[in-house]
Legacy VTK file of the C-alpha trace (Angstrom):
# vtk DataFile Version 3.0
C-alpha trace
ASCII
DATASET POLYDATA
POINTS 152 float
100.364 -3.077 61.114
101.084 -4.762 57.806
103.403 -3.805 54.769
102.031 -3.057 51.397
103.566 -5.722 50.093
101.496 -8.680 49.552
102.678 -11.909 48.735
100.985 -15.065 47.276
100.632 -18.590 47.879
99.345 -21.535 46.354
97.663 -23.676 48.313
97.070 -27.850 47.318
95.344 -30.432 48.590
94.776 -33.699 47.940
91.591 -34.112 45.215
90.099 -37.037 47.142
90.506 -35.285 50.575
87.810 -34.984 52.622
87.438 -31.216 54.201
84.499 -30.215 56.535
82.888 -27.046 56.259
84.430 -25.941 59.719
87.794 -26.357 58.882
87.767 -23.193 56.225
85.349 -21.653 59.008
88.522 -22.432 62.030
90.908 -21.064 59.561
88.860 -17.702 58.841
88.146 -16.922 62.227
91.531 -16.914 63.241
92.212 -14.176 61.167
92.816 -10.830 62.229
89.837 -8.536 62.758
89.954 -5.319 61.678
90.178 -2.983 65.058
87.229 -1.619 66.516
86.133 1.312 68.941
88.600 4.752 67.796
91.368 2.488 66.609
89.633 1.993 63.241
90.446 5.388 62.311
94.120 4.972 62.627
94.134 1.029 62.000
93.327 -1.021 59.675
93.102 -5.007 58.997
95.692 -6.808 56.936
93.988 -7.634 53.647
93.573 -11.162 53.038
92.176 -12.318 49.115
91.575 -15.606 47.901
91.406 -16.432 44.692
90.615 -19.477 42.066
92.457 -19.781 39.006
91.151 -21.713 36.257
93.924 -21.480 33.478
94.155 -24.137 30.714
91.725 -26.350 32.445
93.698 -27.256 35.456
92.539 -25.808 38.930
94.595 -23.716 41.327
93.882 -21.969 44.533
95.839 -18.835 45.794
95.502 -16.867 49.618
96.829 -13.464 49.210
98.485 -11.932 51.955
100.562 -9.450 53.438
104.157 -10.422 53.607
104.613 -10.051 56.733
101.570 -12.132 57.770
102.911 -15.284 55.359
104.524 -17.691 58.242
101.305 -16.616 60.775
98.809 -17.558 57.617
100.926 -20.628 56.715
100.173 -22.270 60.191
96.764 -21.180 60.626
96.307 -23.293 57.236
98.195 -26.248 58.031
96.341 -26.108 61.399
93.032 -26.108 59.685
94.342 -28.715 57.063
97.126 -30.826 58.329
98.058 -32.202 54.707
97.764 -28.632 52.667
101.350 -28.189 50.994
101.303 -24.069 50.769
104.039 -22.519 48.492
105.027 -18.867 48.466
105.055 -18.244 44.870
107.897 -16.089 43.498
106.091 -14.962 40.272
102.818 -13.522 40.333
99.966 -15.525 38.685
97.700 -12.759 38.145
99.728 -10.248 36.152
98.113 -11.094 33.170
95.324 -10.095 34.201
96.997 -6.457 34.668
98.978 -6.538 31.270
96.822 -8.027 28.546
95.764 -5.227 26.413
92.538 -6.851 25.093
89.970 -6.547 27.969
88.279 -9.381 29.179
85.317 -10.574 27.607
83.362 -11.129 30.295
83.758 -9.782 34.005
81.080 -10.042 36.418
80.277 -8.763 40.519
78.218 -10.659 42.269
76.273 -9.004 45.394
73.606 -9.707 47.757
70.654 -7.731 46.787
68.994 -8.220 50.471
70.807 -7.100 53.456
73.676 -9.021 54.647
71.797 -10.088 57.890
69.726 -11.858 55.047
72.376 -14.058 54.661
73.325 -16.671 51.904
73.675 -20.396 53.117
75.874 -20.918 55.965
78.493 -23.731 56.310
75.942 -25.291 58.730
73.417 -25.563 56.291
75.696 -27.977 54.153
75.228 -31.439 55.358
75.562 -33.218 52.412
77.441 -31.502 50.015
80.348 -29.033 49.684
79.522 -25.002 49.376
82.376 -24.657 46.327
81.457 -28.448 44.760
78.821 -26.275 42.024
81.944 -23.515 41.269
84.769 -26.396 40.884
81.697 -28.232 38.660
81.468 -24.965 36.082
85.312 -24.287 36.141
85.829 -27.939 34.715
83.746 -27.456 31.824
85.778 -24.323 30.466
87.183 -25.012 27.569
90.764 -25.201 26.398
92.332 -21.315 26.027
89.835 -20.006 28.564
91.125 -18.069 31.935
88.718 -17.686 34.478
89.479 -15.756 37.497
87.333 -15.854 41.187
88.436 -13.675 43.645
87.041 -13.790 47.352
LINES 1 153
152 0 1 2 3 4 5 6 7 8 9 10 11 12 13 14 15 16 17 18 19 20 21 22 23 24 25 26 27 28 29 30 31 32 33 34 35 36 37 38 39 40 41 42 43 44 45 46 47 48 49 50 51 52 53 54 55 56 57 58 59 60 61 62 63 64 65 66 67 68 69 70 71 72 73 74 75 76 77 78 79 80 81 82 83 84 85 86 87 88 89 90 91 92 93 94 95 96 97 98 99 100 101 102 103 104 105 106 107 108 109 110 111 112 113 114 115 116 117 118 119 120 121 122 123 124 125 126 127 128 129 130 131 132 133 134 135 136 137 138 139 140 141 142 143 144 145 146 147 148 149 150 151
């Protein structure tokens, strides 16, 4: 079972590289499942989040993790992505989020209003283009000051 604490990483690739829809889909699949059957009652799954941080108009990309899951999640990534330089972060990124006393001005969920078996695109449905290519488009047209925050 994992530890409370959770520890964060940033995670860079190359701008030009060239990723495939199945190598985020290898990486999340080798995740841990949560337990199933009468094990889920005394269980549960490590939480993984992954967020994208779009802070003074520069990029970054964070996984989440329990501590004790860092070296496991490391390889799994650098399985999936052979060049991805991962670095365990020894400040957190997100406590200003926690701290600043003026509330955001804009937060926003989004959900599926059909039932998830009514599912969104799949990675096989993108052929031609990447599934994040319309998020990374909005995030570069913040403008300078502006902190925006995705969290998977």
């Amino acid at each position: 079972m994992s530890t409370n604490r959770r520890v964060t990483l940033e995670l860079r690739t190359a701008r030009d590289a060239e990723h495939t829809a199945a190598a985020a889909a290898q990486f999340l699949a080798a995740l841990p499942n949560p337990p199933s059957g009468i094990l889920h009652f005394w269980q549960h799954a490590p939480i993984f989040t992954f967020e994208i941080l779009n802070q003074g108009q520069v990029t970054f990309f964070f996984a989440t993790v329990p501590q004790d899951m860092v070296d496991y999640v490391k390889g799994q990534l650098t399985a999936a992505y052979p060049e991805i330089l991962v670095k365990v972060l020894e400040h957190d990124p997100f406590v200003e989020f926690r701290q600043d006393p003026t509330p955001p001005q804009l937060v926003a969920t989004l959900r599926q209003t059909a039932p998830h078996h009514f599912s969104l695109k799949t990675h096989q449905d993108f052929k031609e283009t990447d599934p994040l290519s319309s998020v990374l488009s909005t995030l570069s047209k913040t403008m300078e000051g502006d902190t925006v925050l995705i969290q998977f």
